[in-house]
One Martini backbone bead per residue (centre of mass of N, CA, C, O) as a GRO file, in nm:
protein
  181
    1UNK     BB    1  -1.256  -1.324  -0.094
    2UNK     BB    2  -1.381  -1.282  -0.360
    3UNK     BB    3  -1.440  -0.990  -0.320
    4UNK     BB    4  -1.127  -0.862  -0.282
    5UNK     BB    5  -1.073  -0.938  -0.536
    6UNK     BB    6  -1.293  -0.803  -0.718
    7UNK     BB    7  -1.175  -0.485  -0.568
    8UNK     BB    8  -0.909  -0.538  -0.720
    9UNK     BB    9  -0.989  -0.532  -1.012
   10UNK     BB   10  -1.082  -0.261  -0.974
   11UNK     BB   11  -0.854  -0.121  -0.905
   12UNK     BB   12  -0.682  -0.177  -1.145
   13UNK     BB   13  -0.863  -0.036  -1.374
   14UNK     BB   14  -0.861   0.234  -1.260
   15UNK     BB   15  -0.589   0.295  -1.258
   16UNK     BB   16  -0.570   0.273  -1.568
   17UNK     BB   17  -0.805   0.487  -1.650
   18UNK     BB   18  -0.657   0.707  -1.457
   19UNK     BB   19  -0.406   0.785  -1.662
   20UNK     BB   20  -0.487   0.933  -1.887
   21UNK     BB   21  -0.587   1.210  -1.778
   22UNK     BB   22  -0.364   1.292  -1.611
   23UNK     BB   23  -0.178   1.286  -1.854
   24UNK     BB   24  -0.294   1.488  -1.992
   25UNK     BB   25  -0.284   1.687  -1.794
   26UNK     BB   26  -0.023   1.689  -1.633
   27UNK     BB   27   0.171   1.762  -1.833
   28UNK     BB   28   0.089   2.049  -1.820
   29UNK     BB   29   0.170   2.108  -1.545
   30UNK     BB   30   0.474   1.912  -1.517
   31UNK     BB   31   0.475   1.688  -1.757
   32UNK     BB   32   0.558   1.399  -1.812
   33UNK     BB   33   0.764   1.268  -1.601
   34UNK     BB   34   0.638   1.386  -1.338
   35UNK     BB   35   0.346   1.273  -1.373
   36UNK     BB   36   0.454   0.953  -1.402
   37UNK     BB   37   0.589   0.945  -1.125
   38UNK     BB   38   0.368   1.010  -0.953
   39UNK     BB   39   0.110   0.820  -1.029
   40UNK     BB   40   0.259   0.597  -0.904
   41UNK     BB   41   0.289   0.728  -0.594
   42UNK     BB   42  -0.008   0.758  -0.595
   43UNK     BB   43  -0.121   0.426  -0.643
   44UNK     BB   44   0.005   0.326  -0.466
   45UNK     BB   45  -0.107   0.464  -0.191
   46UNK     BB   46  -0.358   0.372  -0.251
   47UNK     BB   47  -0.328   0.052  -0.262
   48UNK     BB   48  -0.260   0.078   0.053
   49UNK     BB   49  -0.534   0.194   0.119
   50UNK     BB   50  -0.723  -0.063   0.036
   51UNK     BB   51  -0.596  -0.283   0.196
   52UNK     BB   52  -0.748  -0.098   0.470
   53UNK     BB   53  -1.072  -0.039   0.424
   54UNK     BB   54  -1.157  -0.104   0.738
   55UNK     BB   55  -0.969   0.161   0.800
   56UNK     BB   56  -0.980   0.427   0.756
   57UNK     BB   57  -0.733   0.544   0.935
   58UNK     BB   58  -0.509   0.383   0.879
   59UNK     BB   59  -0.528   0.355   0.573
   60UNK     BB   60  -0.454   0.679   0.568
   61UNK     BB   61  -0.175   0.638   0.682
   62UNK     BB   62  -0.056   0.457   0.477
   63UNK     BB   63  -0.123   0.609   0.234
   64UNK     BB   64   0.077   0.874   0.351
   65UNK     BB   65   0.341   0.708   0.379
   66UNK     BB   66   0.363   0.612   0.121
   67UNK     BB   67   0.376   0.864  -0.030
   68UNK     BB   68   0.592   1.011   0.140
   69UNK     BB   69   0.814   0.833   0.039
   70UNK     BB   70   0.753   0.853  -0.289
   71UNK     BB   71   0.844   1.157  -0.268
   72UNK     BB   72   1.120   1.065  -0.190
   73UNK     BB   73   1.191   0.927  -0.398
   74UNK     BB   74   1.186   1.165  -0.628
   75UNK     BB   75   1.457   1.286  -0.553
   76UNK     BB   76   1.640   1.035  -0.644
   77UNK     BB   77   1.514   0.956  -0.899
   78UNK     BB   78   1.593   0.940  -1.280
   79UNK     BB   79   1.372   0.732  -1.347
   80UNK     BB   80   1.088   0.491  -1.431
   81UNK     BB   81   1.203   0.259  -1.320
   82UNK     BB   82   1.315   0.362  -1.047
   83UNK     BB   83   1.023   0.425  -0.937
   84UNK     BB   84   0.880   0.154  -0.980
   85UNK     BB   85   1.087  -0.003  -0.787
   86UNK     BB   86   1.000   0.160  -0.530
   87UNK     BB   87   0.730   0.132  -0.510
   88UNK     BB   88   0.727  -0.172  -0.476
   89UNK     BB   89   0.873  -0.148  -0.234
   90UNK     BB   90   0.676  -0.041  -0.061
   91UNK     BB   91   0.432  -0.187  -0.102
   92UNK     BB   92   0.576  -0.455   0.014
   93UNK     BB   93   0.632  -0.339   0.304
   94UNK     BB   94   0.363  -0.232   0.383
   95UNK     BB   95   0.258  -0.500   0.343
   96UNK     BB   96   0.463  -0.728   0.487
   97UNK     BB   97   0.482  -0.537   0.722
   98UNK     BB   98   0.213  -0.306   0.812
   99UNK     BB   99  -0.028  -0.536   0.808
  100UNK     BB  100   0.019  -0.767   1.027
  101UNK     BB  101   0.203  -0.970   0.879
  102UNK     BB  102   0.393  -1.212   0.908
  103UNK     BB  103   0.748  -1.262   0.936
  104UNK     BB  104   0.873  -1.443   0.687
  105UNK     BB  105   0.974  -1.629   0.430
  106UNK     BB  106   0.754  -1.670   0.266
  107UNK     BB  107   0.616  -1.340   0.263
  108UNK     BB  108   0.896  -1.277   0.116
  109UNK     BB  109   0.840  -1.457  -0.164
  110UNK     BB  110   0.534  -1.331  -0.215
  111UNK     BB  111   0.653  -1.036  -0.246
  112UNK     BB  112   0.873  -1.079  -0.454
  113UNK     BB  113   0.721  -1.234  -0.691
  114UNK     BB  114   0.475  -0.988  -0.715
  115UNK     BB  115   0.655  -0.777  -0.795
  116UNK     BB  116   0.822  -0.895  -1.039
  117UNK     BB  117   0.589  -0.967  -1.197
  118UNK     BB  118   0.441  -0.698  -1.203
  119UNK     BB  119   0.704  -0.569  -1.387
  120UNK     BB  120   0.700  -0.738  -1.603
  121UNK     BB  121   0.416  -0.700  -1.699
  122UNK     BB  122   0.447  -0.422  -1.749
  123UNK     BB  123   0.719  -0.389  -1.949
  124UNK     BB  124   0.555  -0.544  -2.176
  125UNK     BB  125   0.346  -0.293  -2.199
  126UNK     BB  126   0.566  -0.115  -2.257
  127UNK     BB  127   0.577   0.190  -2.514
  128UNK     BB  128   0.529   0.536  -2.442
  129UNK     BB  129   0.262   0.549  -2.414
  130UNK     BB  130  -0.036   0.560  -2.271
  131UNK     BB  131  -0.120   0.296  -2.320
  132UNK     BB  132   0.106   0.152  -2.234
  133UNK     BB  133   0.094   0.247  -1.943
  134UNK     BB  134  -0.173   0.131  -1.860
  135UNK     BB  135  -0.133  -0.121  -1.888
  136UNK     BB  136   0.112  -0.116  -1.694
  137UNK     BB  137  -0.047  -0.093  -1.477
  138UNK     BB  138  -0.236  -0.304  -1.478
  139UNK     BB  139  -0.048  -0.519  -1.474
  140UNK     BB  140   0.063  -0.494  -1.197
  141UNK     BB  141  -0.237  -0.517  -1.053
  142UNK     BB  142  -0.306  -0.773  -1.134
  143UNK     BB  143  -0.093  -0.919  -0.989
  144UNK     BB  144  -0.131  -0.822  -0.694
  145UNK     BB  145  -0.429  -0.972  -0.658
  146UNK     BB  146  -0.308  -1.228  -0.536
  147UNK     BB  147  -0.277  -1.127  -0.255
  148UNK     BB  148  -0.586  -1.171  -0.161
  149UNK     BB  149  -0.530  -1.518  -0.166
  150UNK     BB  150  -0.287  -1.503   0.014
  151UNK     BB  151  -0.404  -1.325   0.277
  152UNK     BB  152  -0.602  -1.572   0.325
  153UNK     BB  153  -0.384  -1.808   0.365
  154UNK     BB  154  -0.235  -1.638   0.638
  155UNK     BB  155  -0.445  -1.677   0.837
  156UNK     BB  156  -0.493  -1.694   1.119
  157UNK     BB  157  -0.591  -1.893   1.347
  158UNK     BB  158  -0.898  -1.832   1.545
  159UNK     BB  159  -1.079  -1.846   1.825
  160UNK     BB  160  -1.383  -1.838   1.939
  161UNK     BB  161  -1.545  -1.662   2.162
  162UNK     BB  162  -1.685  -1.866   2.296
  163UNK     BB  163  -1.402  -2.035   2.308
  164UNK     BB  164  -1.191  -1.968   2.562
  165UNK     BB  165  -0.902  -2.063   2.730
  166UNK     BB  166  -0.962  -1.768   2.905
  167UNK     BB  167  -1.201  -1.859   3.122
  168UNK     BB  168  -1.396  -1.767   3.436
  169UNK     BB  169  -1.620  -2.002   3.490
  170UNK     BB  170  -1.475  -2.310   3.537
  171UNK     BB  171  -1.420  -2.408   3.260
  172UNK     BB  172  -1.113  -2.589   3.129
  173UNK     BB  173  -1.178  -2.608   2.853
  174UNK     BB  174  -0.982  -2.715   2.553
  175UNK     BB  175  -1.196  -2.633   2.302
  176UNK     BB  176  -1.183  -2.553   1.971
  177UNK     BB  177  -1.352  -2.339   1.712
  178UNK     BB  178  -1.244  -2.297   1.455
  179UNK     BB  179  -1.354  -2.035   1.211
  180UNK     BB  180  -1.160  -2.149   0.953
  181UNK     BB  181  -1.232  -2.440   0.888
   0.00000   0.00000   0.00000
């Protein structure tokens, strides 16, 4: 868990880092507004496909939806705040329904939590520089680590491949040894 944790810090950090330049190329490029949308819809793009970081292909295909849904967000949003809240709520789908975890009132309630809070910490940060912007990237993804404090909190017990209740060998007993407590 404690990895987890400190490899979404490092990933909120980098992508914090990673606005500046962006922003100073992106700008000549795109334009600033353009920029700011995009490097939105990369991020959080990336960050779902971090959380499935086990799984290459998966990753892969997650953080390709996340992106490709972010890119059609970007033709209805006409301002950075309506793009910031279709990305959080790309993520927060991505994250509780699309990474296999049960679908429940808590699991919306704390990805409901973690959006909001989010944007209120990016809102503060954000000033219209690039440091500003960046603050509120870092904001917003700082906020999100803490799903992987949640995601590790809500993982189903599940019995060890040892004593399986489904076992052919002749022996009915179903003592579980649960692997998680």
């Amino acid at each position: 868990m404690k990895g987890r944790f400190g490899a979404s810090l490092l990933f909120a950090t980098i992508a914090a880092l990673a606005v500046l330049p962006w922003m100073h190329y992106g700008t000549n490029v795109f334009g600033r507004a353009l920029a700011a949308h995009l490097y939105l819809v990369i991020s959080v793009a990336a960050h779902a496909a971090f959380l499935l970081r086990r799984d290459s292909d998966e990753a892969t295909s997650m953080g390709v939806r996340i992106g490709l849904l972010g890119l059609g967000l970007l033709l209805v949003t006409a301002s950075l705040p309506q793009t910031a809240l279709g990305c959080a709520l790309l993520l927060a789908i991505g994250r509780g329904g699309l990474l296999a975890r049960r679908i429940s009132i808590r699991a919306f309630a704390q990805e409901t939590a973690l959006v909001a809070g989010g944007l209120v910490s990016a809102s503060v940060m954000l000033d219209g520089s690039d440091a500003g912007f960046a603050g509120a990237i870092w904001a917003f993804y700082l906020v999100q680590t803490a799903f992987t404090l949640l995601d590790e909190q809500q993982r189903p017990l599940s019995p060890s491949p040892q004593h399986s209740p489904y076992r052919t060998d002749g022996n009915e007993s179903t003592d579980y040894e649960w692997s998680s407590l």
